[in-house]
Z-matrix of the N, CA and C atoms (Angstrom, degrees):
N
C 1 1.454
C 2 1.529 1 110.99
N 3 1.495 2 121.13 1 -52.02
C 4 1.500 3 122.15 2 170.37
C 5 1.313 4 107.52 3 -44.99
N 6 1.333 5 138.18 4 -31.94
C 7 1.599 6 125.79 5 -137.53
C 8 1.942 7 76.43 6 -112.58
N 9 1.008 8 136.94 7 -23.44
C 10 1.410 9 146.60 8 -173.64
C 11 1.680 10 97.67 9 -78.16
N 12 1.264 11 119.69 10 -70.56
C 13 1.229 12 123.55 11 151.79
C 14 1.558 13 119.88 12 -8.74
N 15 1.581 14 127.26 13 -77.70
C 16 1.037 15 141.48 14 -148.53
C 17 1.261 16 104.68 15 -71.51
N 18 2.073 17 97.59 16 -44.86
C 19 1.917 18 95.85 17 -178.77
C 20 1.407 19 120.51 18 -60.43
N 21 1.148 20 96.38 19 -18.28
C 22 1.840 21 114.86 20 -165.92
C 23 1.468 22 101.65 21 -76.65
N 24 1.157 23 121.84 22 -29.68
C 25 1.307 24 136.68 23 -171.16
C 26 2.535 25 116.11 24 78.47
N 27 1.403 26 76.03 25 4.41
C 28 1.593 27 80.54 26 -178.78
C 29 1.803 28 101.56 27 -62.13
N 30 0.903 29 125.45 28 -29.73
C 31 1.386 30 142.36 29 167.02
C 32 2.045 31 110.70 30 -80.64
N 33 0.750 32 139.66 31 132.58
C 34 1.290 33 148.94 32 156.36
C 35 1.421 34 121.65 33 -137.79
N 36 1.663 35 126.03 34 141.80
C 37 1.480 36 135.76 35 -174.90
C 38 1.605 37 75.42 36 -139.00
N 39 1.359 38 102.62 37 126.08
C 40 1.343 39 132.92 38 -163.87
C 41 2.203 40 110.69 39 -146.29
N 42 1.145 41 106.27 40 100.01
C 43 2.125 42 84.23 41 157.78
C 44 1.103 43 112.40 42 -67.37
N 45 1.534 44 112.24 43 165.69
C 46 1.059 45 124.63 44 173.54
C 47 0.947 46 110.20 45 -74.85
N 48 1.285 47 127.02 46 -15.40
C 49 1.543 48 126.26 47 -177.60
C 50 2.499 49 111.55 48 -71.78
N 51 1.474 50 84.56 49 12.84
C 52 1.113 51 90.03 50 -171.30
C 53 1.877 52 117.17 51 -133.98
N 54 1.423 53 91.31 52 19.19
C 55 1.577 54 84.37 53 -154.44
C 56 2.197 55 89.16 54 -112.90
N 57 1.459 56 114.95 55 15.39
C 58 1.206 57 113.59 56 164.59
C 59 1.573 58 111.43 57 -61.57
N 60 1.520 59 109.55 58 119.28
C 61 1.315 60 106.70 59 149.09
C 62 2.342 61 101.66 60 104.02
N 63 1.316 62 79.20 61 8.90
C 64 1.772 63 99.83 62 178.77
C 65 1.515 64 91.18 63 -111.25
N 66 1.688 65 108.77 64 162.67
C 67 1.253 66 124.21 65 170.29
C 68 1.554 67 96.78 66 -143.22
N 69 0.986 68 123.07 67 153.41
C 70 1.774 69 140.39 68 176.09
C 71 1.762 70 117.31 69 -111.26
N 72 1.506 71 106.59 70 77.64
C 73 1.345 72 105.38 71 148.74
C 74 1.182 73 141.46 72 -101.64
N 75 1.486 74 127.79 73 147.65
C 76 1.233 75 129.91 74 -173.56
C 77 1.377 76 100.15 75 43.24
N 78 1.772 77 111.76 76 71.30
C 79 1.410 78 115.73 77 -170.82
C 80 1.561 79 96.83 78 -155.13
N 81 1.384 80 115.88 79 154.40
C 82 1.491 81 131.95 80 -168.90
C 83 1.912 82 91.77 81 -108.44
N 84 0.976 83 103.04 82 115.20
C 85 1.689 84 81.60 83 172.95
C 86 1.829 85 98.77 84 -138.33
N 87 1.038 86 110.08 85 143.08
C 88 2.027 87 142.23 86 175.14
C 89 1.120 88 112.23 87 -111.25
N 90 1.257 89 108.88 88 117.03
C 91 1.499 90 115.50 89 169.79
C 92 1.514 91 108.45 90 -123.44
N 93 1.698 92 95.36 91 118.64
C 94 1.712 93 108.00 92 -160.71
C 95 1.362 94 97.81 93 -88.80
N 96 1.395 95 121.72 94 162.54
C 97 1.221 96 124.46 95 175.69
C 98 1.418 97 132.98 96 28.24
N 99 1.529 98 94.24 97 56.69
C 100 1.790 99 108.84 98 173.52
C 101 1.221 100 131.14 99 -68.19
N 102 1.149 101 129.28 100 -7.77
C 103 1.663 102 161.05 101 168.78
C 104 1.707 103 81.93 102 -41.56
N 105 1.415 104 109.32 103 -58.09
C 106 1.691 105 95.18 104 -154.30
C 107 1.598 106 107.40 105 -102.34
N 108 1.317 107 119.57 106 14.84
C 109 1.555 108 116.34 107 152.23
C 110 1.233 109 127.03 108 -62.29
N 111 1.394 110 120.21 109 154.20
C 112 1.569 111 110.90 110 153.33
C 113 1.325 112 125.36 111 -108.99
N 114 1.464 113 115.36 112 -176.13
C 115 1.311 114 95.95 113 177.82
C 116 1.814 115 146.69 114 -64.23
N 117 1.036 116 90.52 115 -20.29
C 118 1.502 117 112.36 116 158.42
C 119 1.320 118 120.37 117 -39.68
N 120 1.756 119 112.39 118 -64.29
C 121 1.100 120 133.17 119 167.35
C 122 1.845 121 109.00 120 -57.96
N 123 1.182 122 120.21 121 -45.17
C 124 1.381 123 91.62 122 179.33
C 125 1.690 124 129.79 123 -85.42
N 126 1.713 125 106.37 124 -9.07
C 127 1.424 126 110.99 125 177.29
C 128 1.697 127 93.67 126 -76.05
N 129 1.347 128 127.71 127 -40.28
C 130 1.307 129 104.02 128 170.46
C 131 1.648 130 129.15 129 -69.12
N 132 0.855 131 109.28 130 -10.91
C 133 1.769 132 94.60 131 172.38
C 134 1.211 133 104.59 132 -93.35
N 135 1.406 134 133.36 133 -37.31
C 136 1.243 135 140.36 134 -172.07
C 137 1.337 136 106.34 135 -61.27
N 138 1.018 137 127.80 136 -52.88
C 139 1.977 138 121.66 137 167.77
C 140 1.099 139 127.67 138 -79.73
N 141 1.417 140 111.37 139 14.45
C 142 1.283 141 111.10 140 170.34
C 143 1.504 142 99.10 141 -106.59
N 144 1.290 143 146.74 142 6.82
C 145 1.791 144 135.00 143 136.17
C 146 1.082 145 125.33 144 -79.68
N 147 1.543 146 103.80 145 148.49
C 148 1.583 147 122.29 146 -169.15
C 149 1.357 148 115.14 147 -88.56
N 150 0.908 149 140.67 148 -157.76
C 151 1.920 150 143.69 149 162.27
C 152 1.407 151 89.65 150 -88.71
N 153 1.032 152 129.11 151 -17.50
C 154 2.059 153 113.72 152 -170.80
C 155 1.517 154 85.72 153 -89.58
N 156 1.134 155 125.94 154 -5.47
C 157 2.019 156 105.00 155 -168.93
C 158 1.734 157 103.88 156 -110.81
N 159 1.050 158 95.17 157 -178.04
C 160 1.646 159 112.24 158 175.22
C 161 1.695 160 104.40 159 -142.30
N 162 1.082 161 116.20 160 154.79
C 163 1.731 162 138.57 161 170.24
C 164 1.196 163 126.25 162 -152.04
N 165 1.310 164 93.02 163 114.48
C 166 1.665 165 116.63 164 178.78
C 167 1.973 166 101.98 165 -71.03
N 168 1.230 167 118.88 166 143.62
C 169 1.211 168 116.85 167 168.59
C 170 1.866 169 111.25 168 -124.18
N 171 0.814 170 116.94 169 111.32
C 172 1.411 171 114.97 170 -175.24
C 173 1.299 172 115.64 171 -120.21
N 174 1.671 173 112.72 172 142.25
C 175 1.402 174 114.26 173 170.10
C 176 1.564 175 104.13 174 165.18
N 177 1.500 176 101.91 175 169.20
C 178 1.459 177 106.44 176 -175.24
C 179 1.677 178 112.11 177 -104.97
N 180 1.341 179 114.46 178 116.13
C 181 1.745 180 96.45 179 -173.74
C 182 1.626 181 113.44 180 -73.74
N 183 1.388 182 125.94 181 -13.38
C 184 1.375 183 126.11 182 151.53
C 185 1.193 184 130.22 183 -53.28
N 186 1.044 185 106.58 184 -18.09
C 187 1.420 186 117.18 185 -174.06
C 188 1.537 187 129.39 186 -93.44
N 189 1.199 188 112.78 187 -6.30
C 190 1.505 189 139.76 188 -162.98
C 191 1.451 190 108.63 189 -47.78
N 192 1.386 191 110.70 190 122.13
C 193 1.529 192 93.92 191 155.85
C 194 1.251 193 143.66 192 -109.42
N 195 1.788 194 93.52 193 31.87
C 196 1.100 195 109.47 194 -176.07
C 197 2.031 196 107.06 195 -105.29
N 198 1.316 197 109.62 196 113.18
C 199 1.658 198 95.72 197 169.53
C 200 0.979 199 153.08 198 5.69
N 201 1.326 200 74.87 199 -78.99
C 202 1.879 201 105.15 200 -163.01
C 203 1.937 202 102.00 201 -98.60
N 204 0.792 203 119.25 202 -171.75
C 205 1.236 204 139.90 203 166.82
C 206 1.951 205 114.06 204 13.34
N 207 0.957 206 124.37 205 109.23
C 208 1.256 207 105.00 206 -165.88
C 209 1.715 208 100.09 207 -100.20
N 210 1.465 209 115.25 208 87.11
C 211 1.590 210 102.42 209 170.05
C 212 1.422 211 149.98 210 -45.01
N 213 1.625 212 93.46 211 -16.85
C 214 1.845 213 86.45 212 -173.72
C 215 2.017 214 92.72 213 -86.57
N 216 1.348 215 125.04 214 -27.17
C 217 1.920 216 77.15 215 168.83
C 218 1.325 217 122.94 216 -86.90
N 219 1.193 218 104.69 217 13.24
C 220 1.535 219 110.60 218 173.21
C 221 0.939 220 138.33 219 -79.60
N 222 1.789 221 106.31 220 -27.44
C 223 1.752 222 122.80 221 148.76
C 224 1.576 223 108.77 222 -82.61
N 225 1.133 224 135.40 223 -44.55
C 226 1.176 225 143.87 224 157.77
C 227 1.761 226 104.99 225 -1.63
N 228 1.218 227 106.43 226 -79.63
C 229 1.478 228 132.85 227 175.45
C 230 1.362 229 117.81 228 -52.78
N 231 1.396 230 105.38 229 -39.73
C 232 1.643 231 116.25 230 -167.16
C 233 1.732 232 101.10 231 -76.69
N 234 1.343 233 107.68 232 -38.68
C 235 1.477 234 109.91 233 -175.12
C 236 1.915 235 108.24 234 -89.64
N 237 0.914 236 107.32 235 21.63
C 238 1.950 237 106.09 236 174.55
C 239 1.176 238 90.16 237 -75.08
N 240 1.824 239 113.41 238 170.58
C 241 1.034 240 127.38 239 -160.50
C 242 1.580 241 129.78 240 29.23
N 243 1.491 242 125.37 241 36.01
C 244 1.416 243 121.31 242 165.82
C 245 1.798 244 87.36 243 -92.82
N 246 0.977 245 115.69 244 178.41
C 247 1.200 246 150.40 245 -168.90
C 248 1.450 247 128.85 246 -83.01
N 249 1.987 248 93.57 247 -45.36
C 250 1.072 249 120.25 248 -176.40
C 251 1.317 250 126.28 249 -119.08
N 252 1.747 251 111.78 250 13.36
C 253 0.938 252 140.13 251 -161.83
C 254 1.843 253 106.12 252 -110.99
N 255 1.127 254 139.47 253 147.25
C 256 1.575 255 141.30 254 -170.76
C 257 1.579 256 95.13 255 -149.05
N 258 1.217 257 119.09 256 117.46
C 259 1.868 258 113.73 257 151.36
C 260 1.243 259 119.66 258 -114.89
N 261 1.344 260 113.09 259 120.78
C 262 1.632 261 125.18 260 179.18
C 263 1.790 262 105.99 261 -95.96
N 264 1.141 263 114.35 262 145.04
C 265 1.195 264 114.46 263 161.86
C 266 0.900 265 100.08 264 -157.00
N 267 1.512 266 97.59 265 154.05
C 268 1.740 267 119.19 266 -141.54
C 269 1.697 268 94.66 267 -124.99
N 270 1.421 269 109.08 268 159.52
C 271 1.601 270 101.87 269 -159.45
C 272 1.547 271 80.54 270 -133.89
N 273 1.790 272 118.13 271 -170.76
C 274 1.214 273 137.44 272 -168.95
C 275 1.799 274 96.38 273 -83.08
N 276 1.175 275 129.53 274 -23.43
C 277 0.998 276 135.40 275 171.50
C 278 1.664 277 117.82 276 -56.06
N 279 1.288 278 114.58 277 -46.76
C 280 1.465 279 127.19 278 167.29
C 281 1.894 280 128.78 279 -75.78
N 282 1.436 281 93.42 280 -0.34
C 283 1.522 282 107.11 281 167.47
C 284 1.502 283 90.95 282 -73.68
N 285 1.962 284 98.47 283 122.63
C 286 1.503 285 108.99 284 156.84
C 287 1.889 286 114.29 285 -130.67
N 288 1.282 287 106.00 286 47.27
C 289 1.541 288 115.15 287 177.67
C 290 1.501 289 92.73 288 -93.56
N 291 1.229 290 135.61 289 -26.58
C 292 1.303 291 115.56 290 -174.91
C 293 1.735 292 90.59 291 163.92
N 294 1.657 293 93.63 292 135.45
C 295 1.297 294 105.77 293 -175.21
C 296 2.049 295 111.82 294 -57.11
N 297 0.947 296 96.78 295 -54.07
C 298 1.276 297 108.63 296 174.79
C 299 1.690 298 118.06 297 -59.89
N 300 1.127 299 114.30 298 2.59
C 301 1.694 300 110.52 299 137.39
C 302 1.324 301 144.35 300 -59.40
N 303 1.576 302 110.85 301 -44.56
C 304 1.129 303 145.63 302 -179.11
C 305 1.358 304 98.40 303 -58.85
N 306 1.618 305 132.46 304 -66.45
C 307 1.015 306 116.91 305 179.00
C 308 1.863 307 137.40 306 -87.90
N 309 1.579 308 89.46 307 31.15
C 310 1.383 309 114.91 308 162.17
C 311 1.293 310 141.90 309 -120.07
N 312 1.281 311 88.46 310 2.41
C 313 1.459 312 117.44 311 167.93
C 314 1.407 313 108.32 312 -91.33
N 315 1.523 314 114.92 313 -48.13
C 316 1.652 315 130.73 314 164.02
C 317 1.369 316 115.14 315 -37.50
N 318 1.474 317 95.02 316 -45.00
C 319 1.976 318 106.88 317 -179.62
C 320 1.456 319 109.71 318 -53.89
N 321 1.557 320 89.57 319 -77.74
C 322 1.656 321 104.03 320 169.16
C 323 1.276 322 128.33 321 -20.68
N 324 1.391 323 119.52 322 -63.40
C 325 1.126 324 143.04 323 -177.61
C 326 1.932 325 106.57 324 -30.45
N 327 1.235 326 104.15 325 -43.61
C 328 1.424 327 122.88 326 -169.10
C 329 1.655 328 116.16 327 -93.54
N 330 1.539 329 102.05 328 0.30
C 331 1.667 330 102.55 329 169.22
C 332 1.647 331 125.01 330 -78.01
């Protein structure tokens, strides 16, 4: 069914480096690993949904591989109080790759 999906194009895996000049209606859209966008990158995906769509934004701001400036809590923050807006953040508690992460992250935590 996925691979039926994909030919169909109801499914798309897209970079962002590709999504100039697209718009998203009546569309589900995820954006993985936002930690390493900038802002550029997120005013463009972000205006490219309609009121018929939804967007997931995902990523770890620890995780960045960007230097300087880490943008996603920076929009994170900027977009509180919209209406239509939700921010979840997820803690060491919600790691489920393996219990024994959790308490290596705990370790870490203390270097």
């Amino acid at each position: 069914m996925l691979e039926t999906m994909l030919r169909s194009k109801d499914i798309e895996v897209v970079p962002l480096a590709f999504m100039r000049g697209r718009d998203f209606d009546k569309s589900f859209v995820l954006v993985e690993e936002a930690q390493n966008c900038n802002l550029d990158q997120f005013k463009m995906i972000l205006t490219r949904i309609t009121d018929r769509s939804k967007i997931v934004i995902s990523g770890d701001s620890d995780q960045s591989d960007i230097a300087s400036d880490n943008v996603l809590t920076r929009v994170g923050k900027s977009l509180e109080g919209l209406p239509s807006y939700k921010f979840v953040r997820l803690t060491k508690h919600d790691i489920v790759r393996s219990k024994y992460i959790t308490e290596i992250i705990e370790r870490l935590e203390t270097v």
